[in-house]
mmCIF entry with sequence, helices, sheets and N, C-alpha, C, O atoms, coordinates in Angstrom:
data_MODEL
# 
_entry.id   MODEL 
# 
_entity.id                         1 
_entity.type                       polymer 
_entity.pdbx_number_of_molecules   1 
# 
_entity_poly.entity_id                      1 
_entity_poly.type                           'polypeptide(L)' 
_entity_poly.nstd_linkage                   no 
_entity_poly.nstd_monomer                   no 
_entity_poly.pdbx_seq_one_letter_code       
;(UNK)(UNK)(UNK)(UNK)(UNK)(UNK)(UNK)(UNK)(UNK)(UNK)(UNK)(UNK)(UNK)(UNK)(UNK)(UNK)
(UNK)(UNK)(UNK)(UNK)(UNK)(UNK)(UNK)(UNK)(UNK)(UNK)(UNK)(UNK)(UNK)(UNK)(UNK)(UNK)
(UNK)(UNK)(UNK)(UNK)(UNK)
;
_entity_poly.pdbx_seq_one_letter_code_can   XXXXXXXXXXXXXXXXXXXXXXXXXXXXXXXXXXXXX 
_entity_poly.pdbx_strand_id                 A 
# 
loop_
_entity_poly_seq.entity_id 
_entity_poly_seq.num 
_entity_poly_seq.mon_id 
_entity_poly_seq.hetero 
1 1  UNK n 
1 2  UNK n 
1 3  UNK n 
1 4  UNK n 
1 5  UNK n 
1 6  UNK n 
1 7  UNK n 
1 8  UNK n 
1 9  UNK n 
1 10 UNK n 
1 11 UNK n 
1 12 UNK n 
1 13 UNK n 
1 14 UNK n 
1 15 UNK n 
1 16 UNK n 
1 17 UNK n 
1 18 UNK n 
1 19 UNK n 
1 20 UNK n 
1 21 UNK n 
1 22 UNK n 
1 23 UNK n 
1 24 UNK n 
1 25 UNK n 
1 26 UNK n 
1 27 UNK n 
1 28 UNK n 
1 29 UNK n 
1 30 UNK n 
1 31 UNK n 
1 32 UNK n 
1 33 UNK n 
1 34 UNK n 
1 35 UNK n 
1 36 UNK n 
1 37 UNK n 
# 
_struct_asym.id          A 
_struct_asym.entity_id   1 
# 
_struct_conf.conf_type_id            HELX_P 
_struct_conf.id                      HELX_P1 
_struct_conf.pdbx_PDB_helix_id       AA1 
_struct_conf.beg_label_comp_id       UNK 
_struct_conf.beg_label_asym_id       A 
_struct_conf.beg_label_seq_id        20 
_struct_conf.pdbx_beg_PDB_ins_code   ? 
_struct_conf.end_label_comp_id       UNK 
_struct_conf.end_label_asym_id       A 
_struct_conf.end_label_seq_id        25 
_struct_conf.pdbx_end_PDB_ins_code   ? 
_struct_conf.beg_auth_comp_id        UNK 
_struct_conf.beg_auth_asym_id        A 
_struct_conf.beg_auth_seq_id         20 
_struct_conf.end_auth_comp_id        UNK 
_struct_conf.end_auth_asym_id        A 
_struct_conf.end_auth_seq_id         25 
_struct_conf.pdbx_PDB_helix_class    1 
_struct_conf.details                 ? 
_struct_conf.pdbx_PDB_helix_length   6 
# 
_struct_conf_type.id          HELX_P 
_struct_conf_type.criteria    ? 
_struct_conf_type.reference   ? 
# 
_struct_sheet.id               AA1 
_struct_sheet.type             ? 
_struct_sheet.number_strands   2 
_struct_sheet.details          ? 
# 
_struct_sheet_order.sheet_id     AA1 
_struct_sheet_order.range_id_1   1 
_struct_sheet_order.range_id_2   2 
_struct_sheet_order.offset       ? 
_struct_sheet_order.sense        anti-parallel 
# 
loop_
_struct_sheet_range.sheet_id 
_struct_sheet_range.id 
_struct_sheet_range.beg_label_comp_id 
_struct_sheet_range.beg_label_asym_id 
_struct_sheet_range.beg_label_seq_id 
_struct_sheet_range.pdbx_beg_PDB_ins_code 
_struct_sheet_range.end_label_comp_id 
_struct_sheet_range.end_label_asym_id 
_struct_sheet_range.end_label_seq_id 
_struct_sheet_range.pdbx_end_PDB_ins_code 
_struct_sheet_range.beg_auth_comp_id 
_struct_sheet_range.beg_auth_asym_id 
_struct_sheet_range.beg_auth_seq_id 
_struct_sheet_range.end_auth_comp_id 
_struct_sheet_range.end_auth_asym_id 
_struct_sheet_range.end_auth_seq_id 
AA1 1 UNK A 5  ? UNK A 9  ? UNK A 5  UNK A 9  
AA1 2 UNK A 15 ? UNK A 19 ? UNK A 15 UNK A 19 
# 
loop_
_atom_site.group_PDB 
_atom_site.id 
_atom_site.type_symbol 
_atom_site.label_atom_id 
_atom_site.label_alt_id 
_atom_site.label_comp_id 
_atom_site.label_asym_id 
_atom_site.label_entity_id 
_atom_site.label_seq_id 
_atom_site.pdbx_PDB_ins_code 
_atom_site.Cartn_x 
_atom_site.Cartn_y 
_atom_site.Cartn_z 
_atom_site.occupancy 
_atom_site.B_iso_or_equiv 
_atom_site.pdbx_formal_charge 
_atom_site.auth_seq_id 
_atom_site.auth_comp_id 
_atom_site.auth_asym_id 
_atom_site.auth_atom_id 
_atom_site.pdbx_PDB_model_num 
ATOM 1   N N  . UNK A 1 1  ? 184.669 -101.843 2.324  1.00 0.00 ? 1  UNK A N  1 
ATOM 2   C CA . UNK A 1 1  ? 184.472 -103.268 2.227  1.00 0.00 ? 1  UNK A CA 1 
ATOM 3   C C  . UNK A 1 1  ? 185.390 -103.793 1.131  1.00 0.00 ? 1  UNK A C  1 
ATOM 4   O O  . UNK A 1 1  ? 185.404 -103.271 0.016  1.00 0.00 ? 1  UNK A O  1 
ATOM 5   N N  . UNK A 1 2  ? 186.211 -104.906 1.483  1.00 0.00 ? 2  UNK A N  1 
ATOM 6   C CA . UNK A 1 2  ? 187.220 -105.598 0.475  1.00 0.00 ? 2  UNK A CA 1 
ATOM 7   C C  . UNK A 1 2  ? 187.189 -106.640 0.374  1.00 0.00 ? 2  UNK A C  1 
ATOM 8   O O  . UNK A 1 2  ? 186.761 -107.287 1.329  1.00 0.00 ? 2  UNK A O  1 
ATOM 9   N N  . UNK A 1 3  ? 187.600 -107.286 -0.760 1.00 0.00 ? 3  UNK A N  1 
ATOM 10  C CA . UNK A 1 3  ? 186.994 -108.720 -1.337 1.00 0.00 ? 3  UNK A CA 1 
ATOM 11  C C  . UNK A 1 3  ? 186.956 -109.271 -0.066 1.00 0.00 ? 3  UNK A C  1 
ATOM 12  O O  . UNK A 1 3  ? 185.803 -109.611 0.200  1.00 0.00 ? 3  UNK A O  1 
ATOM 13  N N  . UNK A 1 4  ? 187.635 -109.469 0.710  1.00 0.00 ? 4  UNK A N  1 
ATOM 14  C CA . UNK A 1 4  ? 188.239 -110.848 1.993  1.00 0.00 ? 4  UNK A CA 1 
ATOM 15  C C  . UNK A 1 4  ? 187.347 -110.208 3.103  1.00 0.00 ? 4  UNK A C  1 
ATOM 16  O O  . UNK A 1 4  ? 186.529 -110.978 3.607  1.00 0.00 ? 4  UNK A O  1 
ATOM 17  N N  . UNK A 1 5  ? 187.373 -108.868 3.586  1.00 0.00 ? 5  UNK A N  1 
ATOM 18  C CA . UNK A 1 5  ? 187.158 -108.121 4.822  1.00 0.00 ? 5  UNK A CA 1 
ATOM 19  C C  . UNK A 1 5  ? 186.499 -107.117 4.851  1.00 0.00 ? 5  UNK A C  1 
ATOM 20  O O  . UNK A 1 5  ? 186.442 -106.461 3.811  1.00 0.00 ? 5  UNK A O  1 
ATOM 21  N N  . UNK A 1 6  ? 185.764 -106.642 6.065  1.00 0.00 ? 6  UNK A N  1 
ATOM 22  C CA . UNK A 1 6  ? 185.368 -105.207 6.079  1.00 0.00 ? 6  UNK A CA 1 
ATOM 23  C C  . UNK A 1 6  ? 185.982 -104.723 7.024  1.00 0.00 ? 6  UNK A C  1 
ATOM 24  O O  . UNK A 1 6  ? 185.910 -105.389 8.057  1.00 0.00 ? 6  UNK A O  1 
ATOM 25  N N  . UNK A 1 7  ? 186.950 -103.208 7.100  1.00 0.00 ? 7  UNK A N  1 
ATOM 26  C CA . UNK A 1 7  ? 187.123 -102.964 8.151  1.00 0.00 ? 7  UNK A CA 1 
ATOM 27  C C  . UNK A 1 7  ? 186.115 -102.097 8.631  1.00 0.00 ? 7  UNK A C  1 
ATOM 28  O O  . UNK A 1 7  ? 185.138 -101.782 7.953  1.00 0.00 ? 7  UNK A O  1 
ATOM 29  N N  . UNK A 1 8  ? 186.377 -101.608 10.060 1.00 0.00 ? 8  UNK A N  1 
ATOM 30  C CA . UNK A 1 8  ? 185.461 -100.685 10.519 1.00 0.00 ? 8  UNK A CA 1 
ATOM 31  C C  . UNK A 1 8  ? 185.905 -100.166 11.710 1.00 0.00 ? 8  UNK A C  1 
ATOM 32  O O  . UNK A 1 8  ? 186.601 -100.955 12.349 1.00 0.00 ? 8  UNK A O  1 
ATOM 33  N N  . UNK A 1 9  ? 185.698 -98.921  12.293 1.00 0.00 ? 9  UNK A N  1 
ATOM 34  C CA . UNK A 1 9  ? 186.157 -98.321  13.270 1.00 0.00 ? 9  UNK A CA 1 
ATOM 35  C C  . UNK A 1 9  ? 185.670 -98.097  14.584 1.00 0.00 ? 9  UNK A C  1 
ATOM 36  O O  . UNK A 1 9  ? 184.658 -97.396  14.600 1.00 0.00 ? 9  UNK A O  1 
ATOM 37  N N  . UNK A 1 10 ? 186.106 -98.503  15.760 1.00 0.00 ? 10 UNK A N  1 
ATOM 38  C CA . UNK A 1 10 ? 185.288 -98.912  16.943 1.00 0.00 ? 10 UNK A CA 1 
ATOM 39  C C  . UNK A 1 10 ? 185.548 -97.453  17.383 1.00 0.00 ? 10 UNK A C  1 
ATOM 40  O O  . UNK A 1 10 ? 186.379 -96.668  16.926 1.00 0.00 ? 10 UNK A O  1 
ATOM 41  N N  . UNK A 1 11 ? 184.737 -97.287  18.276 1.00 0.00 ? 11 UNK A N  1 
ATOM 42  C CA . UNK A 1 11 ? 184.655 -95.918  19.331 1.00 0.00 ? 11 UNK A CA 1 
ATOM 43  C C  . UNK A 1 11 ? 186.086 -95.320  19.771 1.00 0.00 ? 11 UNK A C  1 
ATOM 44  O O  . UNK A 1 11 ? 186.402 -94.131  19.717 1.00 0.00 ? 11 UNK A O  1 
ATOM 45  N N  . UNK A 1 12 ? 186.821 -96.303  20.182 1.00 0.00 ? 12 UNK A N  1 
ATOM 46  C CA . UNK A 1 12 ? 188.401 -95.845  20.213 1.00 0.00 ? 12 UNK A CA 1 
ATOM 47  C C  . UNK A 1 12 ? 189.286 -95.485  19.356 1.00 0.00 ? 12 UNK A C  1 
ATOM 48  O O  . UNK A 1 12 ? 190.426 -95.207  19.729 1.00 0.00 ? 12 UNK A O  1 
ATOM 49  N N  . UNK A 1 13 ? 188.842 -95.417  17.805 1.00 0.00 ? 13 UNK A N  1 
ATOM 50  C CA . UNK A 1 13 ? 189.471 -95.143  17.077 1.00 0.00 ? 13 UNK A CA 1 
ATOM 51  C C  . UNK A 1 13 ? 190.535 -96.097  16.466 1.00 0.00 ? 13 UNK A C  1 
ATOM 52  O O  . UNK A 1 13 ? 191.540 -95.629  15.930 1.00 0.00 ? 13 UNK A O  1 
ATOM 53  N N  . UNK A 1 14 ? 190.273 -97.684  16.564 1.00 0.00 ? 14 UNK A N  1 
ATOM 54  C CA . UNK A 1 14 ? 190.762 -98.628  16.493 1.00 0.00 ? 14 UNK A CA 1 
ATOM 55  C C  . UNK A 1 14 ? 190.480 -99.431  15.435 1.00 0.00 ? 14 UNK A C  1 
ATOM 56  O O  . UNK A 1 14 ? 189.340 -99.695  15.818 1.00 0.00 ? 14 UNK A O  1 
ATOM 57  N N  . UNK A 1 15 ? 190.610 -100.224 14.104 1.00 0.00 ? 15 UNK A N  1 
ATOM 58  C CA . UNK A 1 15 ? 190.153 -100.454 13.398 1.00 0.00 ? 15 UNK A CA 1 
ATOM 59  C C  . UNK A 1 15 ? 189.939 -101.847 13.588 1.00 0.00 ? 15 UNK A C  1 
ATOM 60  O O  . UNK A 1 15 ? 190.669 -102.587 14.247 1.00 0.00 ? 15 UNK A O  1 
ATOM 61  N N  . UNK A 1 16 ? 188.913 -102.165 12.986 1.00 0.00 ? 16 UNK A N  1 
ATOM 62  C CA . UNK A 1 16 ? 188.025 -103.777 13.245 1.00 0.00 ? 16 UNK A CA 1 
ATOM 63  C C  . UNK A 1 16 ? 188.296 -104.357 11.837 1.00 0.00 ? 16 UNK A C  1 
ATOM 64  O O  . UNK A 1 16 ? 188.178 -103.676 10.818 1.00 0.00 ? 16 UNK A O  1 
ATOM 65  N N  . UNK A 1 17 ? 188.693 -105.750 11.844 1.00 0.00 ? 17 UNK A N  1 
ATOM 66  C CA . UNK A 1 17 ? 188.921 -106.038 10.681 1.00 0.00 ? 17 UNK A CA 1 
ATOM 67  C C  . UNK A 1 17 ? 187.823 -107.471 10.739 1.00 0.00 ? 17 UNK A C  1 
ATOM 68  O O  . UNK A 1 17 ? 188.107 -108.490 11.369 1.00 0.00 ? 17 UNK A O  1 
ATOM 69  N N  . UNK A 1 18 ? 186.552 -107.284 9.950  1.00 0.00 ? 18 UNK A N  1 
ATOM 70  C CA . UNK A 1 18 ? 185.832 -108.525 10.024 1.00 0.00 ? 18 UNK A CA 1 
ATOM 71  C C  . UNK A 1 18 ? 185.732 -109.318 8.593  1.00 0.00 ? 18 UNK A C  1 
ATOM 72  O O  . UNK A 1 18 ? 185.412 -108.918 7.473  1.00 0.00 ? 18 UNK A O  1 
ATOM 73  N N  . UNK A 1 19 ? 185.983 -110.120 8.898  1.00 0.00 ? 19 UNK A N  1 
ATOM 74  C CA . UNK A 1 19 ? 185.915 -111.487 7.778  1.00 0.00 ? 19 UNK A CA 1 
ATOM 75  C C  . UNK A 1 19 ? 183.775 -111.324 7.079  1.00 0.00 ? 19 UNK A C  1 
ATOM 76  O O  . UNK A 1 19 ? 182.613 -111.292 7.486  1.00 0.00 ? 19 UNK A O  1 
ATOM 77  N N  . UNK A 1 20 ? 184.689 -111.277 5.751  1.00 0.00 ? 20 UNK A N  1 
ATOM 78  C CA . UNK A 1 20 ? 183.272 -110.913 4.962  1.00 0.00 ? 20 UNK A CA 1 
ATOM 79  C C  . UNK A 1 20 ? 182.182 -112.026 5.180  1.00 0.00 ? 20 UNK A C  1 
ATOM 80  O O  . UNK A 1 20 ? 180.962 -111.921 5.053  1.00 0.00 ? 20 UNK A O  1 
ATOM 81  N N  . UNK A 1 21 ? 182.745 -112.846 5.452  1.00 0.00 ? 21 UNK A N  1 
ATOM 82  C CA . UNK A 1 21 ? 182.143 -114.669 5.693  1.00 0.00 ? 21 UNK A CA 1 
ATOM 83  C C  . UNK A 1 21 ? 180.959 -114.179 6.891  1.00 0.00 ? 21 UNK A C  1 
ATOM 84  O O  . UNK A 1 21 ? 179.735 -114.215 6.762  1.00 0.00 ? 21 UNK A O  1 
ATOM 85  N N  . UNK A 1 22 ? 181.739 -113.725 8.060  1.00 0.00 ? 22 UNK A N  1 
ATOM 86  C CA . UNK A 1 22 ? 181.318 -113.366 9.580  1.00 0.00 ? 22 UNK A CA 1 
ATOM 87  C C  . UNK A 1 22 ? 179.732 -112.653 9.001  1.00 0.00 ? 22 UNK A C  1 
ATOM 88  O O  . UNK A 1 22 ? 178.609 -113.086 9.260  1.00 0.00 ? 22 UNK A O  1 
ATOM 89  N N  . UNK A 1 23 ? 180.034 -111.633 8.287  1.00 0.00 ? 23 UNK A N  1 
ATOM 90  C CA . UNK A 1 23 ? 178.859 -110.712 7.532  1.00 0.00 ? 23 UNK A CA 1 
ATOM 91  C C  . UNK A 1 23 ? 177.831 -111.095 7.288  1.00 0.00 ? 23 UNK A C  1 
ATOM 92  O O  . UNK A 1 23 ? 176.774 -110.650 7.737  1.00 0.00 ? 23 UNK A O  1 
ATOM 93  N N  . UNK A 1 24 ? 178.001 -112.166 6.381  1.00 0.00 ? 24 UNK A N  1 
ATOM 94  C CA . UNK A 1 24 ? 177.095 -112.587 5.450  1.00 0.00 ? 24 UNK A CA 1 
ATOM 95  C C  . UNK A 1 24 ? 176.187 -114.121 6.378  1.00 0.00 ? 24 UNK A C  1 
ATOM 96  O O  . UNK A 1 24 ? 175.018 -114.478 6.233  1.00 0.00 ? 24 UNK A O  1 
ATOM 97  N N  . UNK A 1 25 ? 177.105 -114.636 7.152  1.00 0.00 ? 25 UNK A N  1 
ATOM 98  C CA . UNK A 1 25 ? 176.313 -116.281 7.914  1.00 0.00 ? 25 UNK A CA 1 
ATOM 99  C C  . UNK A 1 25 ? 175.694 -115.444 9.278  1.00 0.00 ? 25 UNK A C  1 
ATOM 100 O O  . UNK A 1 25 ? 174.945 -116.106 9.997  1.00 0.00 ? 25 UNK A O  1 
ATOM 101 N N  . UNK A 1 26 ? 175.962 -114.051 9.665  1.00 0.00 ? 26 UNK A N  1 
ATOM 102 C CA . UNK A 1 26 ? 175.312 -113.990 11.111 1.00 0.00 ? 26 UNK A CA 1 
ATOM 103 C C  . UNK A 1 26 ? 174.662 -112.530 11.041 1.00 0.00 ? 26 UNK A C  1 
ATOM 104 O O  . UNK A 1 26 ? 175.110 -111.777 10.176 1.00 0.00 ? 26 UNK A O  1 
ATOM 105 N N  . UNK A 1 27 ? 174.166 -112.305 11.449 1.00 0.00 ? 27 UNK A N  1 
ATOM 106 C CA . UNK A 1 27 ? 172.487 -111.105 12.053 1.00 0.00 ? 27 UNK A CA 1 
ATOM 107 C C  . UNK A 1 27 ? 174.092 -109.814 12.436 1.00 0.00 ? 27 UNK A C  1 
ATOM 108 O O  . UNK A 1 27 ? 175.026 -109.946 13.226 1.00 0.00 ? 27 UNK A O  1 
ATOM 109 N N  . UNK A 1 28 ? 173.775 -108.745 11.511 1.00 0.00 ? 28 UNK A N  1 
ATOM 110 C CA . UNK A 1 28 ? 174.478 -107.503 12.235 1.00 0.00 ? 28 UNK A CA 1 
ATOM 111 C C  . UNK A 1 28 ? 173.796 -106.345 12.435 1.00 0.00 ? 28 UNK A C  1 
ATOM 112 O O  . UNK A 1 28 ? 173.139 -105.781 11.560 1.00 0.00 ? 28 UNK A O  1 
ATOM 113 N N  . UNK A 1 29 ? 173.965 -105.867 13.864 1.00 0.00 ? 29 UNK A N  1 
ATOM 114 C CA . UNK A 1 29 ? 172.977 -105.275 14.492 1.00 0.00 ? 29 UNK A CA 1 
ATOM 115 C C  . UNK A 1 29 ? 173.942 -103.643 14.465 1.00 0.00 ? 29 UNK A C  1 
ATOM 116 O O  . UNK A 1 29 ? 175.111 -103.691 14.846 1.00 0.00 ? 29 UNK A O  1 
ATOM 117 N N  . UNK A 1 30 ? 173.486 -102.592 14.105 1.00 0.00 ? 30 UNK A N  1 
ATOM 118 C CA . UNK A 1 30 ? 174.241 -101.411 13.740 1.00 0.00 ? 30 UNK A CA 1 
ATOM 119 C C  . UNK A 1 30 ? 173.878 -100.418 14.387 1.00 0.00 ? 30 UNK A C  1 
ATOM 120 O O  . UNK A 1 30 ? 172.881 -99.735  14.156 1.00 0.00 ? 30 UNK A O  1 
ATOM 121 N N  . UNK A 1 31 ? 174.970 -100.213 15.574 1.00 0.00 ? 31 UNK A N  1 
ATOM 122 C CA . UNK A 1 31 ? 174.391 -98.998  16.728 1.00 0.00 ? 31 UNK A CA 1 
ATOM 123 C C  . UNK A 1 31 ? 175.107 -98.191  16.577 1.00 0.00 ? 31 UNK A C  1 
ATOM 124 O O  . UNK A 1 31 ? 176.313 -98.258  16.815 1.00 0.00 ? 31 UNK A O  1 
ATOM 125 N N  . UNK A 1 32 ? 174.331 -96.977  16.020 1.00 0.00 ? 32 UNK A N  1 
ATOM 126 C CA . UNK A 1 32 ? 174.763 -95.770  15.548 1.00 0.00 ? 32 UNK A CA 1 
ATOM 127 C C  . UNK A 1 32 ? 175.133 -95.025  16.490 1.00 0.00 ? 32 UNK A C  1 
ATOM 128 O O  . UNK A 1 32 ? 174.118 -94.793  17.147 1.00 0.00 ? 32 UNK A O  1 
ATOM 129 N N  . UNK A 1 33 ? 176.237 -94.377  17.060 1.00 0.00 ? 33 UNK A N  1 
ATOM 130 C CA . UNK A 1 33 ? 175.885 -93.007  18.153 1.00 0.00 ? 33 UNK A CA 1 
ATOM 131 C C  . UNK A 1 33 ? 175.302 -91.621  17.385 1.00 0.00 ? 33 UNK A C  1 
ATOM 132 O O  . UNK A 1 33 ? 175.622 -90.845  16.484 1.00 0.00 ? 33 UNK A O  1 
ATOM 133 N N  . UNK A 1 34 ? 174.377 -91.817  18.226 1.00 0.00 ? 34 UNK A N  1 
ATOM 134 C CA . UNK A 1 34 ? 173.382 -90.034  17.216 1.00 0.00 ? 34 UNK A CA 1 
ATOM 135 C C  . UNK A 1 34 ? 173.850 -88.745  18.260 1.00 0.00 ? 34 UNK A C  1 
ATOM 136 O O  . UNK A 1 34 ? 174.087 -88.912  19.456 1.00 0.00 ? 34 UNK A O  1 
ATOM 137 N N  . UNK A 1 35 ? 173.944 -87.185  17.414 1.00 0.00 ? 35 UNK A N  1 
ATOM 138 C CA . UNK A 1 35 ? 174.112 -86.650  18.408 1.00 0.00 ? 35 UNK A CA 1 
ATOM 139 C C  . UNK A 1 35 ? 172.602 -85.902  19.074 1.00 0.00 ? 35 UNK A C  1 
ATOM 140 O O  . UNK A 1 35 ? 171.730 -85.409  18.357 1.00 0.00 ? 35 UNK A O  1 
ATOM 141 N N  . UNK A 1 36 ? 172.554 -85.959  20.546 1.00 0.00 ? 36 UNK A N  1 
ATOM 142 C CA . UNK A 1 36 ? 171.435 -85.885  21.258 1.00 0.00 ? 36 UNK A CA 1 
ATOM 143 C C  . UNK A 1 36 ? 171.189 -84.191  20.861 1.00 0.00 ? 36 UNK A C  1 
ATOM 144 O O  . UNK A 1 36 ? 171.007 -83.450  21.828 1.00 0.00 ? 36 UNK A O  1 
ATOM 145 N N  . UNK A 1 37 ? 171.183 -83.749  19.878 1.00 0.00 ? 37 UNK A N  1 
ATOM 146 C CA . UNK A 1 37 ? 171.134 -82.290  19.994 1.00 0.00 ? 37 UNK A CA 1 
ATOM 147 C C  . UNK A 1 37 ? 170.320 -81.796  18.355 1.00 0.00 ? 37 UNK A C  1 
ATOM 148 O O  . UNK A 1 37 ? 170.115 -80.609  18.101 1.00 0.00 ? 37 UNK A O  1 
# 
């Protein structure tokens, strides 16, 4: 997490760059993949 942004890494191995603003004004819902084992 950085002053401006958080990045974060989608399933593809792609990096997400979200505005810290986005974070903080809306509901984030955090779906973990678990391993089934």
């Amino acid at each position: 997490m950085g002053l401006r942004a958080t990045v974060a890494r989608s399933r593809d191995e792609e990096d997400l760059i979200i505005p810290n603003a986005m974070l903080v004004q809306n509901s984030v819902t955090n779906y973990t993949l678990r391993d089934p084992t």
